[in-house]
N, CA, C and O atoms as a MOPAC input file, in Angstrom:
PM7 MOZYME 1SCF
protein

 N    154.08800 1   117.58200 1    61.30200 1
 C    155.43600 1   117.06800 1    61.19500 1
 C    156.29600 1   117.87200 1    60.21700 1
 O    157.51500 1   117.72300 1    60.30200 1
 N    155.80800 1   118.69200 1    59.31600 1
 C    156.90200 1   119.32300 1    58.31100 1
 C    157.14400 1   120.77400 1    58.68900 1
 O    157.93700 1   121.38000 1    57.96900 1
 N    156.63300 1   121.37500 1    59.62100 1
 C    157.05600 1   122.70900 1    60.34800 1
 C    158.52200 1   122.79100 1    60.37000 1
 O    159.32800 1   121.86500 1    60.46400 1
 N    158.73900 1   124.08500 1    60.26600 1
 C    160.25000 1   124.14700 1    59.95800 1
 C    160.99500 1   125.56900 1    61.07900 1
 O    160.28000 1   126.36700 1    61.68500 1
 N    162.07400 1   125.57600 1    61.10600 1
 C    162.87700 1   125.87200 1    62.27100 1
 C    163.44800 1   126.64500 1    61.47100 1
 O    162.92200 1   126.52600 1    60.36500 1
 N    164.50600 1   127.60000 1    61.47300 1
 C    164.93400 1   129.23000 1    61.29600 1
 C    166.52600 1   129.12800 1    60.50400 1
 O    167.13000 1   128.06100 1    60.61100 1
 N    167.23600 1   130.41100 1    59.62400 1
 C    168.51100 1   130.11000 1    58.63700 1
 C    169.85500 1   130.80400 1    58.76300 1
 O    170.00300 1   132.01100 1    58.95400 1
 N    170.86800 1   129.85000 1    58.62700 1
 C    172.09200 1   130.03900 1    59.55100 1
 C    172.51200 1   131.41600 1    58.28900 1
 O    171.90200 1   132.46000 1    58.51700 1
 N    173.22300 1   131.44100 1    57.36800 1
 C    173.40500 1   132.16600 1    56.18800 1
 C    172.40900 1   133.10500 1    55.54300 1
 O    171.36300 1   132.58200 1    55.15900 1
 N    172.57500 1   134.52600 1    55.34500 1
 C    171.47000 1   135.37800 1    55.09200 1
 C    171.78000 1   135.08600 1    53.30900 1
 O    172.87000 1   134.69500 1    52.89200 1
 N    170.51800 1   135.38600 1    52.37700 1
 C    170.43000 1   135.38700 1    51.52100 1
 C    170.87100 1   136.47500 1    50.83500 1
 O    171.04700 1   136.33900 1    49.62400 1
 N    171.06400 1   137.40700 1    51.29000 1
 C    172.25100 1   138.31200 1    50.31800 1
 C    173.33400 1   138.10300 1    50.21800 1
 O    173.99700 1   138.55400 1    49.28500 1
 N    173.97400 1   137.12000 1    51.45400 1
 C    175.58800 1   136.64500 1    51.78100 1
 C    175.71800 1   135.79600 1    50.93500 1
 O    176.78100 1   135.84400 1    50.31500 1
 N    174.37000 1   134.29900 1    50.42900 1
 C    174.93300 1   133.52900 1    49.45000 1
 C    174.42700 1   134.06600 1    48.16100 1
 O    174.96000 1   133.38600 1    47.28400 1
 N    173.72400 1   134.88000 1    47.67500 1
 C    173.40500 1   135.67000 1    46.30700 1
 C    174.34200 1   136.69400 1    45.74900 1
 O    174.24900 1   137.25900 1    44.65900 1
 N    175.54500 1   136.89100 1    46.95600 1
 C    176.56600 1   137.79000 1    46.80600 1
 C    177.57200 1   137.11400 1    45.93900 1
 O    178.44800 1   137.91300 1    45.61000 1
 N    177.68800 1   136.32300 1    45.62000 1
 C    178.61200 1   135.76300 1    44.59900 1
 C    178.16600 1   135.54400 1    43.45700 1
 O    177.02300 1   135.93300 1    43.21300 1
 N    178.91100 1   134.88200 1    42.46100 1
 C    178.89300 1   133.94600 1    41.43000 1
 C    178.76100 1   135.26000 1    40.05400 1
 O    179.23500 1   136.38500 1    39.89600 1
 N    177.70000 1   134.20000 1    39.12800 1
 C    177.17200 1   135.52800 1    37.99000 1
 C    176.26700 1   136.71100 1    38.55700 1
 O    176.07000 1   137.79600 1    38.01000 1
 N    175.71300 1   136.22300 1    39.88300 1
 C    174.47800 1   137.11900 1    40.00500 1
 C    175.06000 1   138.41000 1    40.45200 1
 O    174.29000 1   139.37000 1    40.44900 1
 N    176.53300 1   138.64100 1    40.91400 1
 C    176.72500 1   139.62600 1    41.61200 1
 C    177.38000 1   140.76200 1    41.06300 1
 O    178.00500 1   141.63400 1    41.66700 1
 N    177.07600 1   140.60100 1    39.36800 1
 C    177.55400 1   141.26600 1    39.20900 1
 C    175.79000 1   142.30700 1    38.21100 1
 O    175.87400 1   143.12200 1    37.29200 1
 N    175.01700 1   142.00500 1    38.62200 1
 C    173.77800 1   142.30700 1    38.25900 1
 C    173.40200 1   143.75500 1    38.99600 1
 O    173.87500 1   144.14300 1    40.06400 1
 N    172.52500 1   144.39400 1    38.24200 1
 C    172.16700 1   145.59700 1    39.14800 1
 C    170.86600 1   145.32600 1    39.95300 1
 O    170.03200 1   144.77100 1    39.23800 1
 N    170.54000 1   145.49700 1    40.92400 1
 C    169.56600 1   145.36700 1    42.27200 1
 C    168.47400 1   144.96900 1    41.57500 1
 O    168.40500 1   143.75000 1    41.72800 1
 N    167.48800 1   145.38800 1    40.81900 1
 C    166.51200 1   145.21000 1    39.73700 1
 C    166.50400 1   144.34100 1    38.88500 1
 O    165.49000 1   144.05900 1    38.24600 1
 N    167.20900 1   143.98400 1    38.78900 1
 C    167.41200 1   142.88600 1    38.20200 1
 C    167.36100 1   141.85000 1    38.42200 1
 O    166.75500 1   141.01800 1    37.74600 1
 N    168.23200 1   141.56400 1    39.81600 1
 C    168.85400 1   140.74300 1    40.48400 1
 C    167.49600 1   140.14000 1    41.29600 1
 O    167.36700 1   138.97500 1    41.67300 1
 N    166.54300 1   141.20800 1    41.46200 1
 C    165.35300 1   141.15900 1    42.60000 1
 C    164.46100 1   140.49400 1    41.61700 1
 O    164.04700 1   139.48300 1    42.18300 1
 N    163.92000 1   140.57400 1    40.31400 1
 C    163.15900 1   140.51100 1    39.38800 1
 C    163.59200 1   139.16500 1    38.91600 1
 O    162.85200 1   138.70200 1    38.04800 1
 N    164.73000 1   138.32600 1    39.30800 1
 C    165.20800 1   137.13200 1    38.88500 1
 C    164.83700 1   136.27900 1    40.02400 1
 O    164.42200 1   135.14100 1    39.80500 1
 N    164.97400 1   136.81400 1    41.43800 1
 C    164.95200 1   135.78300 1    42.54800 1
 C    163.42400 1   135.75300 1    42.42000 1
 O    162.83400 1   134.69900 1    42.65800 1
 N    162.63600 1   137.04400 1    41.99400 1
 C    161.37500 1   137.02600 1    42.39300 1
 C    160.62400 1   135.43600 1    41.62800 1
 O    160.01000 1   134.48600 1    42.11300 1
 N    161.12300 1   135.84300 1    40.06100 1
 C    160.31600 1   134.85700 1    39.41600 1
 C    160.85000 1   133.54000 1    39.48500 1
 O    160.31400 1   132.78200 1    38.67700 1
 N    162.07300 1   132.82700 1    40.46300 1
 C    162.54300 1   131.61700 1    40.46700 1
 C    161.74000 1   131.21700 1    41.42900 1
 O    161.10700 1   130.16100 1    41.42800 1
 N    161.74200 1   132.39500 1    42.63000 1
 C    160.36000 1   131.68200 1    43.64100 1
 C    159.11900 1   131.57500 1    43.01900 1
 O    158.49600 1   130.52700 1    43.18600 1
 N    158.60200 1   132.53600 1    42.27500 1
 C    157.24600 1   132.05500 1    41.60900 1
 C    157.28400 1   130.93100 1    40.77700 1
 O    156.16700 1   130.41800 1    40.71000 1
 N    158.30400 1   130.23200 1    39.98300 1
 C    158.53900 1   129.08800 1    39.38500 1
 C    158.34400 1   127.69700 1    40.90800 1
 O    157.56100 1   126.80000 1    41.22000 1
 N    158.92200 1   127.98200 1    41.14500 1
 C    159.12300 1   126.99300 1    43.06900 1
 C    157.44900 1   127.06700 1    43.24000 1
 O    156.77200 1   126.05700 1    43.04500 1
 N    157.03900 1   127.93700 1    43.49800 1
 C    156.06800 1   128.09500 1    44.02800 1
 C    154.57200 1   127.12500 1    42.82500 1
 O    154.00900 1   126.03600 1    42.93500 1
 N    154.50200 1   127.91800 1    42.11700 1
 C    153.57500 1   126.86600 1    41.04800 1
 C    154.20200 1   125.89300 1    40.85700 1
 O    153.40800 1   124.96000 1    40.98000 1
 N    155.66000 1   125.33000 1    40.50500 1
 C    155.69200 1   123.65000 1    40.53200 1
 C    155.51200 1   123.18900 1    41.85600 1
 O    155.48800 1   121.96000 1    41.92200 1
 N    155.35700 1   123.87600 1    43.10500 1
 C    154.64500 1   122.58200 1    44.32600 1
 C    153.04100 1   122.85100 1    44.34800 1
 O    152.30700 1   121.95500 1    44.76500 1
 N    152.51000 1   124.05600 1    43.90900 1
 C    151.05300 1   123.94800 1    43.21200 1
 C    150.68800 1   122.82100 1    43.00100 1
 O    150.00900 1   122.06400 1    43.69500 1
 N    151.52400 1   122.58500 1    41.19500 1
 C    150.96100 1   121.29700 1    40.29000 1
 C    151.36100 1   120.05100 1    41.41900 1
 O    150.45600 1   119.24900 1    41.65000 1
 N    151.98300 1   119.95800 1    41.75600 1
 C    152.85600 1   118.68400 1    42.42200 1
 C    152.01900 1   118.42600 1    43.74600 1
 O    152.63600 1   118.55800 1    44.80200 1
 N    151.16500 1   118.20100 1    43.78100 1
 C    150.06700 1   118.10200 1    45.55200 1
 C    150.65900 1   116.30600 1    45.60500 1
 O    150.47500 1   115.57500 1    46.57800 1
 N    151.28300 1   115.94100 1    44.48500 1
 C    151.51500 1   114.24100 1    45.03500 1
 C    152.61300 1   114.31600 1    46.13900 1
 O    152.73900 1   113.67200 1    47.18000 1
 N    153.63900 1   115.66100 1    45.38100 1
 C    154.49000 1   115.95400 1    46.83100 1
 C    154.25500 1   116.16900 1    48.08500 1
 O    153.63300 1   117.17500 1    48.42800 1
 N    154.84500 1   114.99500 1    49.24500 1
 C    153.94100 1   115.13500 1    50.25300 1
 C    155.32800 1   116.49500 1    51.05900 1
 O    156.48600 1   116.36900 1    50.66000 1
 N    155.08000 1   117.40400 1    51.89600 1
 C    155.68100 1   118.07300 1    52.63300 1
 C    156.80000 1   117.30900 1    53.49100 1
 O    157.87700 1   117.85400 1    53.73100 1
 N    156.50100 1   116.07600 1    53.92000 1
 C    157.30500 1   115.56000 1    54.62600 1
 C    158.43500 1   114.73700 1    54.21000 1
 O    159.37500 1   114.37200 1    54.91600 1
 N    158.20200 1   114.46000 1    52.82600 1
 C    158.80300 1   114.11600 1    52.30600 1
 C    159.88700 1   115.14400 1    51.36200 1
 O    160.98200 1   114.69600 1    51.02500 1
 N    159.61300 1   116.05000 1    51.11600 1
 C    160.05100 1   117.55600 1    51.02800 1
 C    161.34300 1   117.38200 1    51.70700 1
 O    162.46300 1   117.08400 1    51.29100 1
 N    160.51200 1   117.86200 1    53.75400 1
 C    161.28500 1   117.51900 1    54.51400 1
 C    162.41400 1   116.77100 1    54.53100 1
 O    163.44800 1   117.40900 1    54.72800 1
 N    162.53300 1   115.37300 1    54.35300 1
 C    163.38800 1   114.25000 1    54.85900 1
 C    164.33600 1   114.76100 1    53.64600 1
 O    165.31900 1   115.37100 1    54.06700 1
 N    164.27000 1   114.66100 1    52.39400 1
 C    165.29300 1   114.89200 1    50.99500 1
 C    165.89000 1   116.29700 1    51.15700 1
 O    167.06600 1   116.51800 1    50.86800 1
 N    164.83300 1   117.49800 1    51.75200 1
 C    165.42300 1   118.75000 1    50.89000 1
 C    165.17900 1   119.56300 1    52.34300 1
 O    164.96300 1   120.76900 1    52.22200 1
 N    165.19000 1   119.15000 1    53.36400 1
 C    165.24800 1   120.01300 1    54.73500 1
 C    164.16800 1   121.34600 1    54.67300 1
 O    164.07600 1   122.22100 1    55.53300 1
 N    163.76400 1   121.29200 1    54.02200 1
 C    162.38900 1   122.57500 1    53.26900 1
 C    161.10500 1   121.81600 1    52.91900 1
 O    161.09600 1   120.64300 1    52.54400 1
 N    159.80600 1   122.74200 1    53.10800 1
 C    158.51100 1   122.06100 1    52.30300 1
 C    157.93400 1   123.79400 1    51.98300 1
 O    158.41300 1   124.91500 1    51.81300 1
 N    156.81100 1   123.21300 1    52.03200 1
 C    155.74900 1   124.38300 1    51.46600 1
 C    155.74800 1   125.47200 1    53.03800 1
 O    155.83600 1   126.69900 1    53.09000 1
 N    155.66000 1   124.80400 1    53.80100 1
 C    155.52300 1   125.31800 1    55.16900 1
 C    156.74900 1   126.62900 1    55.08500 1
 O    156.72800 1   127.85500 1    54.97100 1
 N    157.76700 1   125.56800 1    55.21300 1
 C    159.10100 1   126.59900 1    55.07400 1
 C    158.96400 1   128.14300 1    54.00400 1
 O    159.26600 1   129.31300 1    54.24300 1
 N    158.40500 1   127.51200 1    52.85300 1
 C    158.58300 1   128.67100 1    52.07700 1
 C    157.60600 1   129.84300 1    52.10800 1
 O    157.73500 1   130.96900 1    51.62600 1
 N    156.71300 1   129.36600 1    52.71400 1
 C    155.70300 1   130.47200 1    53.78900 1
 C    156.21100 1   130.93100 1    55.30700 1
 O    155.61900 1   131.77000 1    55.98700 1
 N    156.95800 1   130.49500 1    55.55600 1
 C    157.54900 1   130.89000 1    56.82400 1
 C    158.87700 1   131.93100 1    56.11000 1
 O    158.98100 1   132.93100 1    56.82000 1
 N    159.40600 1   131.94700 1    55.49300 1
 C    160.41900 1   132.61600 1    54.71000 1
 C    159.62800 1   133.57800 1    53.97200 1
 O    160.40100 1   134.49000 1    53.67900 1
 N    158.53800 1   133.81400 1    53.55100 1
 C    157.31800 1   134.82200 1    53.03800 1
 C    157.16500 1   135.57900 1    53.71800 1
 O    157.48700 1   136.75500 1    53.54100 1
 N    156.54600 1   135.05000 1    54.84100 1
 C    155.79600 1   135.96500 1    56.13300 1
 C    157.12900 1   136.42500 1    56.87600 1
 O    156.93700 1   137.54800 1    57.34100 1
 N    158.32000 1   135.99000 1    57.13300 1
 C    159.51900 1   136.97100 1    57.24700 1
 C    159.86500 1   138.10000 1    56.57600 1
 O    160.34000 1   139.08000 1    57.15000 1
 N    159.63300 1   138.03400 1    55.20500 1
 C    160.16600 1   138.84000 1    54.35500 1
 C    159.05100 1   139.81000 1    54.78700 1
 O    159.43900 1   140.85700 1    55.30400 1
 N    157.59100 1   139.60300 1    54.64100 1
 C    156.90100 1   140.46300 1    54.58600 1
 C    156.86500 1   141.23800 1    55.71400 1
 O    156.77200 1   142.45300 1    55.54100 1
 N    156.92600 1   140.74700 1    56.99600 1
 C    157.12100 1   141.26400 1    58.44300 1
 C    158.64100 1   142.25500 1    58.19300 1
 O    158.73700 1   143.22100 1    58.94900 1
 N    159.38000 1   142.11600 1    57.54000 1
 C    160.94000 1   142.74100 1    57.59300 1
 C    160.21600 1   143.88000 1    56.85400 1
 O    160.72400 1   144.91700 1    57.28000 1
 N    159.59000 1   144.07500 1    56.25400 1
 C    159.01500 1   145.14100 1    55.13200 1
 C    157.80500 1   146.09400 1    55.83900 1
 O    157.65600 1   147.29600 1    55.62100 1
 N    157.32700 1   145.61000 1    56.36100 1
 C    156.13000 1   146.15500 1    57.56800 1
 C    154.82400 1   145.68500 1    56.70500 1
 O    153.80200 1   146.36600 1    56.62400 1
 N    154.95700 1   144.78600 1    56.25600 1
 C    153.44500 1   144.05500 1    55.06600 1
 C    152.90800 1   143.18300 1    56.02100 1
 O    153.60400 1   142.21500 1    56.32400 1
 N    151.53500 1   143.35700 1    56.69900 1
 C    150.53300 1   142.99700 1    57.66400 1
 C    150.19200 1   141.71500 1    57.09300 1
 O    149.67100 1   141.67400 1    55.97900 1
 N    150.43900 1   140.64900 1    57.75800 1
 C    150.47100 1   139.60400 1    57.01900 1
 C    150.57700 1   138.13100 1    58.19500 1
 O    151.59300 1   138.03900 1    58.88400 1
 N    149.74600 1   137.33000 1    58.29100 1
 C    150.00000 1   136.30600 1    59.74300 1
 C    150.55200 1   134.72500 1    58.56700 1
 O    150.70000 1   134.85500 1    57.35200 1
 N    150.69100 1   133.84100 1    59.06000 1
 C    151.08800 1   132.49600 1    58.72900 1
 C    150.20500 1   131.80600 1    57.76700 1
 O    150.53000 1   131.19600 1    56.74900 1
 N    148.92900 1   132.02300 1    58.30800 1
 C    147.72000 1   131.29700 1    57.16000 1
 C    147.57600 1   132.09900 1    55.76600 1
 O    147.08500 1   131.72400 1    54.70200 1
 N    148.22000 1   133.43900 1    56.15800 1
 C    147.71700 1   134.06100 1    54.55100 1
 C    148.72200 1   133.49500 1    53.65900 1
 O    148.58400 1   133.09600 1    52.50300 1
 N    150.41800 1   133.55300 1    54.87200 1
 C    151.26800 1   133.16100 1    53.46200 1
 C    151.17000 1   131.77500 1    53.18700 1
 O    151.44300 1   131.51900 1    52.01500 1
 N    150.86000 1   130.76700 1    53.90500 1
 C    150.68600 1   129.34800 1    53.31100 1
 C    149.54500 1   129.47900 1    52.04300 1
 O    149.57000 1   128.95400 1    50.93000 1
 N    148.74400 1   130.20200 1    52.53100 1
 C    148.07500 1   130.52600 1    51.21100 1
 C    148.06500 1   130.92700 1    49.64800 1
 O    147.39700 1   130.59100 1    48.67000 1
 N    149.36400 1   132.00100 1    49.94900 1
 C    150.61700 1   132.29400 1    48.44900 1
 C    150.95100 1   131.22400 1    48.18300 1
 O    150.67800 1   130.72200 1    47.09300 1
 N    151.77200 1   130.47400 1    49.31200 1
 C    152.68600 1   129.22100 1    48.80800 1
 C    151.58900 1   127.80800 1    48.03800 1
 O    151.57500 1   127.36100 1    46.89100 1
 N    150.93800 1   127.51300 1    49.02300 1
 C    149.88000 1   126.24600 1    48.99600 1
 C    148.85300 1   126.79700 1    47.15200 1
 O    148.49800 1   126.20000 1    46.13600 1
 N    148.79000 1   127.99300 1    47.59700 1
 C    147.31400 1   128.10500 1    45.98700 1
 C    146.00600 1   128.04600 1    46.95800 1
 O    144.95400 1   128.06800 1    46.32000 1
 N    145.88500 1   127.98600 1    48.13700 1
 C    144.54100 1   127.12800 1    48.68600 1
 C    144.91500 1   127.64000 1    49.99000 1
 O    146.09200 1   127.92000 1    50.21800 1
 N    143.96600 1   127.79200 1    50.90700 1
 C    144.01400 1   127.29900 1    52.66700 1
 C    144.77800 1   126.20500 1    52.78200 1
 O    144.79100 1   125.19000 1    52.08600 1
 N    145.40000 1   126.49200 1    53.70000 1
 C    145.87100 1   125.07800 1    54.39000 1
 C    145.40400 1   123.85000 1    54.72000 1
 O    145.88900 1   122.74500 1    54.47500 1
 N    144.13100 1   124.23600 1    55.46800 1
 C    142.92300 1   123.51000 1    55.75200 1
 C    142.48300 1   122.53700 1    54.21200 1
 O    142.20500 1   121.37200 1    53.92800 1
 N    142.60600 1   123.59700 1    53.65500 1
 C    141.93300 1   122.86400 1    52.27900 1
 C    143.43700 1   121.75700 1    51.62500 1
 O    143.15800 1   120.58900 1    51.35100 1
 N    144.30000 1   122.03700 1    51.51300 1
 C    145.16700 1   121.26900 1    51.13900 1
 C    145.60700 1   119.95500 1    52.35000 1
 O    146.31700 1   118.96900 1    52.15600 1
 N    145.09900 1   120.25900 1    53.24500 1
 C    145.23200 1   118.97200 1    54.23500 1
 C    144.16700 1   118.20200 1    54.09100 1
 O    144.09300 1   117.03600 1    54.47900 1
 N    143.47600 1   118.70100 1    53.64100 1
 C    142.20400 1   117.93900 1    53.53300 1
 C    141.70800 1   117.08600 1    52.39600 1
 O    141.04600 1   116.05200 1    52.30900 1
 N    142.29000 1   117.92600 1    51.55200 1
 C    142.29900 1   116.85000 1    49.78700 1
 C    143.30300 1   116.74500 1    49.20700 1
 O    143.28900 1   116.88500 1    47.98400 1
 N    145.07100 1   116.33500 1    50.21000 1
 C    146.06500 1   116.13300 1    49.21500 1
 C    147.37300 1   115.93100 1    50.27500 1
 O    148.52700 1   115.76700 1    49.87900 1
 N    146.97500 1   115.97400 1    51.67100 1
 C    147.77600 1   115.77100 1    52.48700 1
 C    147.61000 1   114.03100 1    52.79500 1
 O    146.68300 1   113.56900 1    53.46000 1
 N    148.13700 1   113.63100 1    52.49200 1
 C    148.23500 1   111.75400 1    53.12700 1
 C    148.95500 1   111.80100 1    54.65100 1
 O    149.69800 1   112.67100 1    55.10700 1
 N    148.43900 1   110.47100 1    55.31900 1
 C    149.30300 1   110.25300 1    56.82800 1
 C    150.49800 1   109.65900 1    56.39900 1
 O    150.72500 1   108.81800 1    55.52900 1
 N    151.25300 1   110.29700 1    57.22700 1
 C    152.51300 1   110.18200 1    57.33000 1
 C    152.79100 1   108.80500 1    57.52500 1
 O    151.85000 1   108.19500 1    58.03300 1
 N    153.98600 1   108.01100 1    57.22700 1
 C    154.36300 1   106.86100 1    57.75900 1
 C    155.24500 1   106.66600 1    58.67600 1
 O    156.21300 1   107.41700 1    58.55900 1
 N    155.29000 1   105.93100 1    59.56800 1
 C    156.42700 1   105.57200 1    60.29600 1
 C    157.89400 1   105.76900 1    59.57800 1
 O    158.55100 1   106.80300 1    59.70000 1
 N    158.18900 1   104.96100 1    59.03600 1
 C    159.37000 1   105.53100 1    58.52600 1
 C    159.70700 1   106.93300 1    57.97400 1
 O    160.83900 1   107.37400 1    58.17700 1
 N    158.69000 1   107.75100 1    57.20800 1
 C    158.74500 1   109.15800 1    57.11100 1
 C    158.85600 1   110.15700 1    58.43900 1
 O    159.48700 1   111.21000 1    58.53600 1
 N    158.00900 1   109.45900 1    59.45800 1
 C    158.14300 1   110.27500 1    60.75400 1
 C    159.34900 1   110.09300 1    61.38600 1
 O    159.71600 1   110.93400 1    62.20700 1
 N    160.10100 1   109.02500 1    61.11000 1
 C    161.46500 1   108.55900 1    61.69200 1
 C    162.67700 1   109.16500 1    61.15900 1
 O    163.68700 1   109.46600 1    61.79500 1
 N    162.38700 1   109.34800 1    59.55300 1
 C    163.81300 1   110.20900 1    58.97100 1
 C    163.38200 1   111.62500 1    59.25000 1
 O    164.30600 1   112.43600 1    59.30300 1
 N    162.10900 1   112.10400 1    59.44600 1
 C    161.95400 1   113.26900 1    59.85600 1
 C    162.73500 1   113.95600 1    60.86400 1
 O    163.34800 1   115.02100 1    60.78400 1
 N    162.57800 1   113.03300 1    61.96000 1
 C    163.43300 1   112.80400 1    63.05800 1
 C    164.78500 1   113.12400 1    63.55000 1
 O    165.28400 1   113.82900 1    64.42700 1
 N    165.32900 1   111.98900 1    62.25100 1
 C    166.55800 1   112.04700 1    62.04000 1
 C    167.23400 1   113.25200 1    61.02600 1
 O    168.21700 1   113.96100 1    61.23800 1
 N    166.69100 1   113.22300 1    60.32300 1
 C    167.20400 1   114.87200 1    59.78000 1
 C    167.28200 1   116.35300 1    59.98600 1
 O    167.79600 1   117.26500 1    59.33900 1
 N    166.24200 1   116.25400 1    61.69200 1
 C    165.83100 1   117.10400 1    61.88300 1
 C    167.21600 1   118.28300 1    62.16500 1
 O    166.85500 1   119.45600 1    62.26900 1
 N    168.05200 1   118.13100 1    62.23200 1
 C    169.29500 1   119.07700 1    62.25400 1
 C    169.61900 1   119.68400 1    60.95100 1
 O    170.24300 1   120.74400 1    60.90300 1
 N    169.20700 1   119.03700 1    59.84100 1
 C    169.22000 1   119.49100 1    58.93800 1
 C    168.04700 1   120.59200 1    57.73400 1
 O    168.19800 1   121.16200 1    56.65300 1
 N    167.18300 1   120.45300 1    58.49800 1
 C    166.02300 1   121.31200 1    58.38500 1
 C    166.58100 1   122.70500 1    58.25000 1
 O    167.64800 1   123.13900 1    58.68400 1
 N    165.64200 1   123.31500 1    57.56000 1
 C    165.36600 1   125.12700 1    57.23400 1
 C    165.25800 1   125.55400 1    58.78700 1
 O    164.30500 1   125.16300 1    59.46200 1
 N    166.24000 1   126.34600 1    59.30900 1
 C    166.28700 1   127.59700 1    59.99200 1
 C    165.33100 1   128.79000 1    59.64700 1
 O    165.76100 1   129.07400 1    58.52900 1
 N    164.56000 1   129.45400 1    59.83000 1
 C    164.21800 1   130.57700 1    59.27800 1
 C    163.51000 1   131.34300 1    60.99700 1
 O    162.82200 1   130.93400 1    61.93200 1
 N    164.30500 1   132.81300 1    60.54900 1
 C    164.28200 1   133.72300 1    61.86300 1
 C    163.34900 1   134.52000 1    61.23700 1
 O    163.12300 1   134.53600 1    60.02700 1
 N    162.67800 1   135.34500 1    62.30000 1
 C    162.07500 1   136.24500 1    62.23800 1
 C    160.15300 1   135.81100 1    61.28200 1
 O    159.39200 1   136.63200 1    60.76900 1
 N    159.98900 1   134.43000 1    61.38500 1
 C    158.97500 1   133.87200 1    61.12000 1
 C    157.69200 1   133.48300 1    61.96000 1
 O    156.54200 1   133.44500 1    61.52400 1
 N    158.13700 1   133.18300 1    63.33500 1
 C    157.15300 1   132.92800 1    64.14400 1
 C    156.48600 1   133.97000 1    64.98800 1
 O    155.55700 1   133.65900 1    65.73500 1

């Protein structure tokens, strides 16, 4: 249920503004890098966060941000399939995090899932 779908706005178009744009490339790369590695170890520690619930509040989960990985890395020519990057993102196999930290979904979680589903992460060049 928390699989995620492809992104209308490229990330250089919204990183092109504000303070960041006035940064030199190295910089700028060395800042996004370590905000995702921050993202990334707080849904580490956080396994109470369920993905679907991710989903319903923030249109993104762990899924997404491995699907946005394995894009980047495919845009780069870095040999790389879906299970390795859930693996960056997750800390673990997938398998293994469904297995000791994934809970069943509820009806009502599967229902706003549903309903939000227009609002979900876009991400191209992932599947």
């Amino acid at each position: 249920m928390s699989d995620c779908a492809g992104s209308e706005m490229s990330t250089e178009a919204v990183l092109a503004n504000g303070p960041a744009a006035d940064l030199d490339p190295q910089t700028k790369l060395e800042l996004e890098a370590a905000a995702f590695r921050g993202l990334v170890k707080h849904l580490q520690d956080r396994k109470d966060v369920q993905n679907i619930d991710l989903m319903n509040l923030a249109g993104f989960c762990r899924n997404c941000l491995s699907k946005w990985y394995l894009a980047a890395a495919r845009e780069r020519g870095v040999a790389m399939d879906y299970d390795g990057a859930r693996e960056v993102v997750y800390g673990m196999t997938y398998d293994e995090w469904k297995d000791n930290h994934q809970a069943p979904a509820t009806d009502e979680q599967k229902q706003k899932f549903v309903d939000t589903a227009h609002l979900h992460a876009k991400i191209p060049g992932a599947k």
